[in-house]
N, C-alpha and C positions, 0 to 999 in steps of 0.2 A: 497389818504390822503395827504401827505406830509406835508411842510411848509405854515400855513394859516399866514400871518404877522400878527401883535398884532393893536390894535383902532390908530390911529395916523402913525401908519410904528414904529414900534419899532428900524427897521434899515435904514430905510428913513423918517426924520423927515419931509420931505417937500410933504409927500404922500396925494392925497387925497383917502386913503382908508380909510372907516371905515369900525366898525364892521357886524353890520345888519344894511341891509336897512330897513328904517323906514316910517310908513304908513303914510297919510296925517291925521292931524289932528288939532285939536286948538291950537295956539300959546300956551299956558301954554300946555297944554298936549306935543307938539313938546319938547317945552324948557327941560321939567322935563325929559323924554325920552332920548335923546340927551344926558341931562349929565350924566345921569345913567348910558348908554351902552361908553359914554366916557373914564369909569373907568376898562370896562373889557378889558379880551384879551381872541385872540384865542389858544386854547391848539394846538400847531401843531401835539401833538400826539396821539392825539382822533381818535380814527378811525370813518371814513365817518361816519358810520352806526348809530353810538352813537347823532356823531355831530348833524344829522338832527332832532334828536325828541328832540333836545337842541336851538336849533334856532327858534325866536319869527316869526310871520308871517312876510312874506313877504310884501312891500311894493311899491304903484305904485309911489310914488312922493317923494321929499322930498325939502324943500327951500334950497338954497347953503348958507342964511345966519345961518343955524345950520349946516349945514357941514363944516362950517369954524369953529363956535363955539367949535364944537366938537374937532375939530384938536386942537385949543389952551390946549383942558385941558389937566393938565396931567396926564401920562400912570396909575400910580400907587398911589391908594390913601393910604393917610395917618392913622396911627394908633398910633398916639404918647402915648410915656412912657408905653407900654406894657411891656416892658421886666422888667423896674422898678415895675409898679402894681404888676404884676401876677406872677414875678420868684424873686427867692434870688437869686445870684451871685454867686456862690460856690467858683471857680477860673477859671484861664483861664487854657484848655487843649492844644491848638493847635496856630498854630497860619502861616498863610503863607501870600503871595506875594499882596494878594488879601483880605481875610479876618480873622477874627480869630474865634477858637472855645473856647462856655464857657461854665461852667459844672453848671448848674444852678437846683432848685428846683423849682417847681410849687409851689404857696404858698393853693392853694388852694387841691390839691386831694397829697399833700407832694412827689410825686412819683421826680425822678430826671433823666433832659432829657440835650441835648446836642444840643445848640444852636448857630449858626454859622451866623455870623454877618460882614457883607460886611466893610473895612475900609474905603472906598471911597463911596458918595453917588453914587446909582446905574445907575439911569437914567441919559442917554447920555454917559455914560461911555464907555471904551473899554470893559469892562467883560459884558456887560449887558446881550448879549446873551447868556456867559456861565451861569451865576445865573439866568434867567431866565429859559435858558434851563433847570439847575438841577431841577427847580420846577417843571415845566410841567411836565418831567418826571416821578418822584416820585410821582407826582398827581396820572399819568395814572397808574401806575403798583403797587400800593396799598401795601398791606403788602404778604411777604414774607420771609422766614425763615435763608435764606443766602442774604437777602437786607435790608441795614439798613432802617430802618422804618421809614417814612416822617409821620408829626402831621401836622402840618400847617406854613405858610408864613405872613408874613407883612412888612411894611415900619415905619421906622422912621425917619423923619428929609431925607428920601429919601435914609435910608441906608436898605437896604434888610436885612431879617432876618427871619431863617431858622430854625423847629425846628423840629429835631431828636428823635430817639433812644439815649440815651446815652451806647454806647460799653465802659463797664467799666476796658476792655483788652488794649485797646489803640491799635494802627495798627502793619499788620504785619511788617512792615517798624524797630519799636523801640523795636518789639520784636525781631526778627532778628540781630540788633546787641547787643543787651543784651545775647542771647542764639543761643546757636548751633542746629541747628531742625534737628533730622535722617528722614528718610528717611518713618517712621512710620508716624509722624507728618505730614510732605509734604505732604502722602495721603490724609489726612485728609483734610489737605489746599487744595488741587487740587478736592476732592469732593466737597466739601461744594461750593466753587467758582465755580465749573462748574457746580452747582444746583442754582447759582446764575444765571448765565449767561443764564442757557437752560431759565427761566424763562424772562429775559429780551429779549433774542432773539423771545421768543412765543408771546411776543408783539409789534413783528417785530421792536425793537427794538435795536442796539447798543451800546455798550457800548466806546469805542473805546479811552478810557485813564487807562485800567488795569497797573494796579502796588501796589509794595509792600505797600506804601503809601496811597491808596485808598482801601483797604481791611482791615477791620477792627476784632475785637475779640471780641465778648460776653461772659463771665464767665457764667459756666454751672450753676443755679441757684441749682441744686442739692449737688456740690461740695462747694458751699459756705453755706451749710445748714448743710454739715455734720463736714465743720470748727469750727460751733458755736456750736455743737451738745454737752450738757452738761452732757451724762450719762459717766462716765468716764471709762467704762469697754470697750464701744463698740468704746472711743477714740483711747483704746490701741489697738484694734485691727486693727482701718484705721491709726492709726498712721504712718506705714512706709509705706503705700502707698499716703498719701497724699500730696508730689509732683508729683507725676503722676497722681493723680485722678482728679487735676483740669484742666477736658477738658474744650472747648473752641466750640464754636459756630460763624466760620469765615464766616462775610458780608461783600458785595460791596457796596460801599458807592461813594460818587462826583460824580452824573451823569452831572455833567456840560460840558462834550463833547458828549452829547449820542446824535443820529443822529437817524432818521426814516429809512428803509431800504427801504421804498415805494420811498422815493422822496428823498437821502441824499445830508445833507448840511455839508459837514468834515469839521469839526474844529482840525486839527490835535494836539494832545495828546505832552506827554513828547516821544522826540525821541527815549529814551534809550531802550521804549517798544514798538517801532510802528513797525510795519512790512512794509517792502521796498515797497511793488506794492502799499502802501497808498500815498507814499512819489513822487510815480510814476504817481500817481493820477487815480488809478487803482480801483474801487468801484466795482467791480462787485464779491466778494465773503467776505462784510465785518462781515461776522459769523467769518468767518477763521481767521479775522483782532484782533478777540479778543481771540482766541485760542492761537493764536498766542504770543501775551500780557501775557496771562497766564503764556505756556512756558518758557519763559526768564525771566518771573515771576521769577516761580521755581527754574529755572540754578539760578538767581542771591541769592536767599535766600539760597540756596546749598551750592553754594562754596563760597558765604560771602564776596564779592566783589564786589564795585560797577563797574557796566557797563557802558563803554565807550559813549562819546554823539555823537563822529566822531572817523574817523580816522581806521586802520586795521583789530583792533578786532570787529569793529561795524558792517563793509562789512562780516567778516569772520561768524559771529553770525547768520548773513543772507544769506549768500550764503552755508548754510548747514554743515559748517565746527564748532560743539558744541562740545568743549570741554569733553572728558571724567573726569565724576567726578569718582575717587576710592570710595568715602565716600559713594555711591550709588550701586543698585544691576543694573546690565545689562541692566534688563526690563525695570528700571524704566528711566536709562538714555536714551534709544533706544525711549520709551517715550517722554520724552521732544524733544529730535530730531528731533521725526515727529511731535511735536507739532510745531514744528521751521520752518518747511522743505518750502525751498525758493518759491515751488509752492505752492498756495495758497487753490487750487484744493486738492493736496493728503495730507493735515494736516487732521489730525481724528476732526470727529465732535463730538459735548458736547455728543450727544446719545453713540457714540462707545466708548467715554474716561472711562467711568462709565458701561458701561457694565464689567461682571466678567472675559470676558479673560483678558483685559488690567488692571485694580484695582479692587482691594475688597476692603471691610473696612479691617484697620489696625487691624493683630492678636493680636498684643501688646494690643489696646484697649478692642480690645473681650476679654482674656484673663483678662486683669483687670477690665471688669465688671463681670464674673465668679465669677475671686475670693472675689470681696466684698461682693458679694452676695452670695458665700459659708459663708463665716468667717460671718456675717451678721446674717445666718441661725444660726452656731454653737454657738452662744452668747444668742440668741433668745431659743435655744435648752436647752442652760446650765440653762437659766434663771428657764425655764420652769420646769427642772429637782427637782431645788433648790423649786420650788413654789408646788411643788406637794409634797416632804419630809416636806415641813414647814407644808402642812396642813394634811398631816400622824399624827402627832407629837402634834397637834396640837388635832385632833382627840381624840389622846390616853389619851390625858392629860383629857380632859371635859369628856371622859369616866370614866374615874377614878375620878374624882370629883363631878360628878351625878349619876354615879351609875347606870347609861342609858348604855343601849345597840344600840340605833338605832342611829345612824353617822347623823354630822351635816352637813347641805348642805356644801359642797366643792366649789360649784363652786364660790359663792358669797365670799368666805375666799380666795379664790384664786385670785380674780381680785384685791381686797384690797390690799393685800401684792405685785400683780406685779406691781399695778400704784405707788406703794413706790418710 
């Protein structure tokens, strides 16, 4: 598999590569052909298998005055005022070094998505390959329940433009210093993330810029349903559990360093989270490379501290020496450690982090899905209790005023009164 370069050399413009060789044919049929496949590019993370029943036949000739042609056009064609047509602007969410994010509507299906839009135009740039990268990626690995969700791609005015999932949690990054997360939560974060990651490594894939920054939160759409919920009996009952009941749904999101493992090309990441034998130029266990990431993930979300970019506690971090956290239970420290641990070899894989001797789902959570769905029942019960004396009562009364013996249907008297 590996890197297939893009129509032109995406990273050598003076390339004469093109995409598919092209058959002999009439000057118009050449011409039309030519600029067509001038506009694509190779997924470099297609696997072989796929690639070949995607490839137009083969060709025995071709004139070198359309391979020239070809070369002038450029990479990525245009789609102007998309983002103006088809989306409202909501506000801007994010914003970094490179481009910004915007919280925009579709004007058409009204759903609200999260569109990240390059400040520089793209082509020829220094980022090209990461935004390009993060697209190919997200192409190949489609949807997934701990991966933010790619819709589509375009160019405007040659400014790439990206559209998401909108994560209406914002990253783990702003939640972390807004709140103190125990050690319940961090399970959770360390599941879901490492359901992320098994999934991007099964298509031999890496990820290889994890951090608190690039993990995102999705609000549970159930917790936000029982916010707005207007029967006020069954409010008082979630009432005191409802800062704890809005769980969260944490995705990996910026694949713009993710690498092939068939054939990798490292784009090395934020150093804060890279692990040493990358930095070494060491490639031969980069699963471990993002376990790794993980790891000091978690230390840094724990103990609430930004980590160092150089200097002694950065060698110390990596050379095995991780601070004990108190705020944490033994396991879970002892955990991170060998998620840390300087060989790259004996760090546990996604498979064993998630197995039950090392995590379970948090009892905390269990526990509070129990009890809303106790107290849930017992309001359900009460209701029920109340809607069977109303139509007792209800009964006796039309008895006594027809002078009939034989009981009116209940059940139709009952659904009335509960849809009240």
């Amino acid at each position: 598999m590996g890197f297939r370069q893009p129509v032109g050399s995406c990273y050598t413009p003076d390339s004469t590569q093109i995409l598919y060789p092209l058959r002999r044919c009439s000057p118009r049929e050449n011409l039309h052909m030519t600029q067509d496949t001038a506009h694509l590019h190779v997924n470099p993370f297609i696997p072989d298998s796929l690639l070949a029943t995607t490839q137009p036949p083969k060709a025995e000739d071709v004139d070198d005055s359309m391979i020239e042609m070809c070369q002038k056009r450029k990479r990525l064609a245009l789609d102007p005022g998309r983002l103006q047509s088809d989306f409202v602007e909501v506000k801007m969410i994010g914003s970094g070094a490179f481009g910004v994010v915007l919280h925009c509507i579709n004007r058409l299906d009204g759903c609200a998505y999260a569109i990240k839009k390059s400040k520089v135009p793209v082509i020829g740039c220094a980022y090209e390959k990461s935004f390009l990268n993060e697209v190919w990626a997200h192409a190949v690995l489609g949807k997934h329940n701990n991966v933010v969700r790619y819709f589509s791609a375009w160019t405007e005015d040659y400014h790439l433009l990206i559209q998401y999932e909108l994560c209406d949690g914002g990253s783990l990054q702003a939640r972390a210093q807004t709140q103190c997360l125990g050690e319940s939560e961090l399970k959770i974060v360390l599941l879901h993330v490492i359901e992320g990651l098994r999934y991007i490594h099964s298509n031999n894939l890496v990820h290889m810029d994890l951090k608190p920054e690039n993990i995102f939160l999705s609000m549970n759409p159930n917790a936000r349903r029982l916010q707005i919920e207007e029967d006020e009996e069954l409010n008082s009952v979630y009432g005191g559990l409802r800062p704890l009941e809005n769980l969260v749904t944490y995705k990996i999101g910026d694949l713009g360093h993710v690498t092939s493992l068939v054939d990798p090309r490292v784009n090395e990441g934020d150093c804060r989270y890279l692990a040493k034998e990358i930095l070494n130029g060491n490639y031969s266990n980069l699963f471990s490379a993002d376990i790794f990431s993980l790891g000091i993930t978690l230390f840094e979300v724990a103990n609430r501290m930004p980590l160092p970019k150089n200097g002694q506690m950065w060698h110390s971090l990596r050379d095995g020496k991780v601070p004990y956290l108190s705020t944490l239970s033994k396991e879970f420290n002892d955990l991170m450690a060998q998620m840390m641990h300087p060989d790259p070899d004996l760090r546990p894989t996604s498979q064993s982090i998630i197995s039950p001797s090392i995590v379970i789902k948090c009892n905390q959570h269990i526990d509070l899905e129990l009890t809303m769905e106790k107290r849930k029942n017992e309001v359900l019960l009460n209701r029920l209790q109340k809607a069977k004396e109303q139509v007792k009562l209800f009964e006796e009364k039309e008895k006594n005023r027809m002078g009939q013996t034989e009981q009116l249907p209940a059940k139709s008297i009952f659904w009335k009164w509960f849809k009240k």
